[in-house]
C-alpha positions in Angstrom: -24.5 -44.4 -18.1 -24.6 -43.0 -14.7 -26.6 -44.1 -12.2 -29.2 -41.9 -10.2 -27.7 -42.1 -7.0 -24.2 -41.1 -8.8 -26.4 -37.6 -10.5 -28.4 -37.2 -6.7 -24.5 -37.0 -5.6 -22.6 -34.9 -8.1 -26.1 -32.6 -7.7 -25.3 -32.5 -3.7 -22.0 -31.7 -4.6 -22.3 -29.0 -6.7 -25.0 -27.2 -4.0 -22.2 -27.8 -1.7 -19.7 -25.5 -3.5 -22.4 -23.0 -4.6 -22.9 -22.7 -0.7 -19.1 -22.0 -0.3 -18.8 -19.8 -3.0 -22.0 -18.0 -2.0 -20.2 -17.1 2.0 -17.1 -16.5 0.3 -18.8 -13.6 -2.0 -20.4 -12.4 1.2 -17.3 -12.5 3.4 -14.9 -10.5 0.3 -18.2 -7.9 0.4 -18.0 -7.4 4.3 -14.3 -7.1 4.1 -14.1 -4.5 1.2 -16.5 -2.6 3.5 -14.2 -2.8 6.4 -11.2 -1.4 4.6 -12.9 1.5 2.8 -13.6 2.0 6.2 -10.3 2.3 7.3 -8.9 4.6 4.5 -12.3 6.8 5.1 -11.2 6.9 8.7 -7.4 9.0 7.4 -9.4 11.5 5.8 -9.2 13.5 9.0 -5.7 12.1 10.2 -3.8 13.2 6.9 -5.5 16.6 7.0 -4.3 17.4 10.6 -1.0 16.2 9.2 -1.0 18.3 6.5 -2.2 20.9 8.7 0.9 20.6 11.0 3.0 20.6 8.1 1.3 24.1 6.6 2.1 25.9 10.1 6.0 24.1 10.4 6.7 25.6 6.5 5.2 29.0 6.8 7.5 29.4 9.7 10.6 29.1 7.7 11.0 28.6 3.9 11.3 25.7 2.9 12.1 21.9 4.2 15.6 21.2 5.9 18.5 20.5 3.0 18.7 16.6 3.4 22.1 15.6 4.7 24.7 15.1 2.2 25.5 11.3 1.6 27.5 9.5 -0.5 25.8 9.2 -4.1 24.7 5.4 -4.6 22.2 4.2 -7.1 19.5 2.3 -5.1 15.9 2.8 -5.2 13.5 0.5 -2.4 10.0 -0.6 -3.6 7.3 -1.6 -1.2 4.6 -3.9 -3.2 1.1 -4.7 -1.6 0.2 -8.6 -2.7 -1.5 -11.6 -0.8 -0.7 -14.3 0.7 -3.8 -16.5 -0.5 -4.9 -17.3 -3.7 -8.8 -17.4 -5.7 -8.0 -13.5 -6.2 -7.5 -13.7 -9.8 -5.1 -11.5 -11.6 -4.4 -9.4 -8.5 -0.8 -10.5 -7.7 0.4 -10.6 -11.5 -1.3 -7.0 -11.8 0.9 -4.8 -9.0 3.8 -6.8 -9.5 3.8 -5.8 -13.7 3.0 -2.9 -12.6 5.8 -1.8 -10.0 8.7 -3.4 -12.7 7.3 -1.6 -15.9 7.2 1.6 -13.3 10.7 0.6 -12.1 11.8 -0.1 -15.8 11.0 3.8 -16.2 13.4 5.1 -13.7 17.3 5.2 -13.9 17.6 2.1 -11.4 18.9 -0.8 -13.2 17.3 -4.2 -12.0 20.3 -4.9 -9.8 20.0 -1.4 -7.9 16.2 -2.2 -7.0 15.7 -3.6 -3.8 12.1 -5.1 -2.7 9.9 -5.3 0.5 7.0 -7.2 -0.6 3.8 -7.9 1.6 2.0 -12.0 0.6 4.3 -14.7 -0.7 2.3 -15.2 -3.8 3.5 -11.5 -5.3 6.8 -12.3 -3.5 7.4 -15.8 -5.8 6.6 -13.8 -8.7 8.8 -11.2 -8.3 11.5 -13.3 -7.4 11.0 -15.4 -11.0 11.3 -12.5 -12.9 14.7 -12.6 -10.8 14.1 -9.3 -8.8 16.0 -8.4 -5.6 13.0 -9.3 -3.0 14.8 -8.6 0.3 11.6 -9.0 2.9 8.9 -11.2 2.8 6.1 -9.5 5.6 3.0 -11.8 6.2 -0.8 -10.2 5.3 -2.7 -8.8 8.6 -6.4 -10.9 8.7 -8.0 -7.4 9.9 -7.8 -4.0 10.2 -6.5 -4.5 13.5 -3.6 -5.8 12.2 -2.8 -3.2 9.5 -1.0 -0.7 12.8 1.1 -3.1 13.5 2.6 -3.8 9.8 2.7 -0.2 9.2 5.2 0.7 12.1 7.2 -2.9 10.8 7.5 -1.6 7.6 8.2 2.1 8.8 11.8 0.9 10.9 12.2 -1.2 7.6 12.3 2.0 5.7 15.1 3.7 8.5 16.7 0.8 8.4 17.3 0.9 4.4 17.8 4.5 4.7 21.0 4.3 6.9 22.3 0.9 6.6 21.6 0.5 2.6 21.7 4.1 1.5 18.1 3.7 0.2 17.3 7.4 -0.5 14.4 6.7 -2.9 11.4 4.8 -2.1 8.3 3.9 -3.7 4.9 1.9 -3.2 2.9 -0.2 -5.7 -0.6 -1.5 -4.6 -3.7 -1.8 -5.7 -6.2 0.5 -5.4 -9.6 0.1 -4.7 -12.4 2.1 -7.1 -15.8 0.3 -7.0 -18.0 -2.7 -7.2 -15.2 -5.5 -8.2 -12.9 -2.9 -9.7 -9.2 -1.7 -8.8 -6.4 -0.3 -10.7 -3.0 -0.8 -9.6 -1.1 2.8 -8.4 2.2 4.3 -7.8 3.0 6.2 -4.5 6.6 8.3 -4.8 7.5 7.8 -0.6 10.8 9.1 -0.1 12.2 11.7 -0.9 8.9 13.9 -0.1 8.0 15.6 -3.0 9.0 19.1 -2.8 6.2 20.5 -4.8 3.8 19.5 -2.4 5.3 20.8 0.7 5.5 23.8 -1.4 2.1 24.2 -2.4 1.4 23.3 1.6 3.4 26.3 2.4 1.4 28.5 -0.2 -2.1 27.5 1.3 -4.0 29.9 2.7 -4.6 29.3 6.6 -8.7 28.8 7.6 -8.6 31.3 10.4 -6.8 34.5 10.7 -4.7 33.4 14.0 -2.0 30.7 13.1 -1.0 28.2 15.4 2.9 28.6 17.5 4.8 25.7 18.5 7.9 25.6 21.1 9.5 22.8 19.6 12.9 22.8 17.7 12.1 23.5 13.8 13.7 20.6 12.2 12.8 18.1 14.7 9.0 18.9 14.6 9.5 19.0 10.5 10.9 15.6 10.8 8.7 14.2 13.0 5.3 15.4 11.0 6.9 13.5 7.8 6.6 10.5 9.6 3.0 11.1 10.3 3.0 11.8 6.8 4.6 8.7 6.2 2.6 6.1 8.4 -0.3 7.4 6.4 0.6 6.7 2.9 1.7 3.3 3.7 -1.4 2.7 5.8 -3.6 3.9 3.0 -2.0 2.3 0.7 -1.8 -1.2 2.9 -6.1 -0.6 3.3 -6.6 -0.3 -0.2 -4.7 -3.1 -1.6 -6.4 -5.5 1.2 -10.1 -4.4 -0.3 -8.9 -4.6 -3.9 -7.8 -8.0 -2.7 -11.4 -9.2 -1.6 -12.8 -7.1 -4.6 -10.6 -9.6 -7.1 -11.8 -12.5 -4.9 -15.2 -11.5 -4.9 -14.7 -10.8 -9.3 -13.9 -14.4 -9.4 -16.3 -16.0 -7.1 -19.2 -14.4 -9.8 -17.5 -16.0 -12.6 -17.0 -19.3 -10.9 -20.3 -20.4 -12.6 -20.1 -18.8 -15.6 
């Protein structure tokens, strides 16, 4: 039979963790504000992008006829994970997500080439004996999401002209509400030519369009990149408030 100072102490204890657990709920709230904030914060950013792209494609039809290369099957997948555990089934959720995805396509597992962002989806990925090529460490802020963006964006030129990566595609978790996510599939590269289409169909808000001096394909180019840096920041945003809306999932079932 246990003593009373041995209950008094196991009593302490478990006040102790409820403390913990109590911050850590608060924390994973504050942070899932702070990235909704951040993908609130593109709404703007993507529509002057798309903007740019509406006045580029009604000046001439149609996007520049990619460059002819030679034909090899490999498709690049960027997968938003963590690097920290108590997040529940967060990791295991993207990463069955992005192979039953990839399962769906015509790549064959050894065609399929990873970037993966937090060791912990990275290790299970490389179990199920996929091809994880980069490892890239989770930002602790928003501040830090600029920076991984523009590393993962010369990842993607690098794979595009060293690896003949023509197809690209991003698997993260998106944020809905509460403690809920769903995990999501983003087609990257190559742009989807139904959308630029239905960009060039739009009608303009104001009877006077915008000119530009710049050389065509140049501009065209460089406004996909915008385009770019914006799905993957999105993306990156979302996944990083899912993560904290997991954590803070398990943190009100650590009681019960």
């Amino acid at each position: 039979m246990q003593t009373p100072e041995a209950l008094k102490r196991k009593i302490q204890s478990a006040q102790d963790l409820l403390g913990v657990v109590k911050t850590m709920k608060a924390l994973a709230a504050v942070s899932i504000r702070q990235y909704q904030k951040s993908v609130e914060s593109l709404t703007d950013y993507n529509r002057t992008v798309e903007m740019g792209l509406q006045i580029i494609l009604k000046d001439r039809q149609g996007a520049p006829e990619a460059a002819k290369r030679r034909s090899v099957r490999r498709v690049g997948a960027i997968v938003f994970g963590t690097d920290q555990g108590l997040c529940g089934q967060f990791n295991n959720i993207v990463t069955q997500h992005a192979v039953e995805e990839l399962d769906r396509t015509e790549f064959r597992k050894e065609e399929r080439f990873f970037i993966v962002v937090g060791m912990k989806a990275a290790d299970i990925l490389n179990d199920t004996g996929q091809n994880v090529l980069e490892v890239l460490t989770q930002p602790g802020s928003t501040a830090g999401i600029t920076a991984m963006v523009q590393d993962i964006a010369l990842l993607l030129e690098d794979w595009r002209f060293k690896r003949s990566v023509e197809n690209m595609f991003l698997f993260y978790n998106e944020y809905l509400t509460g403690a809920t996510y769903r995990p999501c599939t983003l087609r990257l590269l190559p742009v989807d030519k139904a959308w630029l289409g239905d960009l060039q169909k739009r009608k303009w808000d104001s009877r006077t369009l915008p000119l530009f001096t710049m050389d065509w394909e140049r501009l065209f180019r460089s406004m996909i990149r915008e385009y770019l840096f914006v799905s993957v920041y999105r993306a990156f945003a979302n996944s990083l408030a899912s993560e904290n809306a997991s954590r803070l999932a398990a943190m009100q079932n650590f009681f019960f």
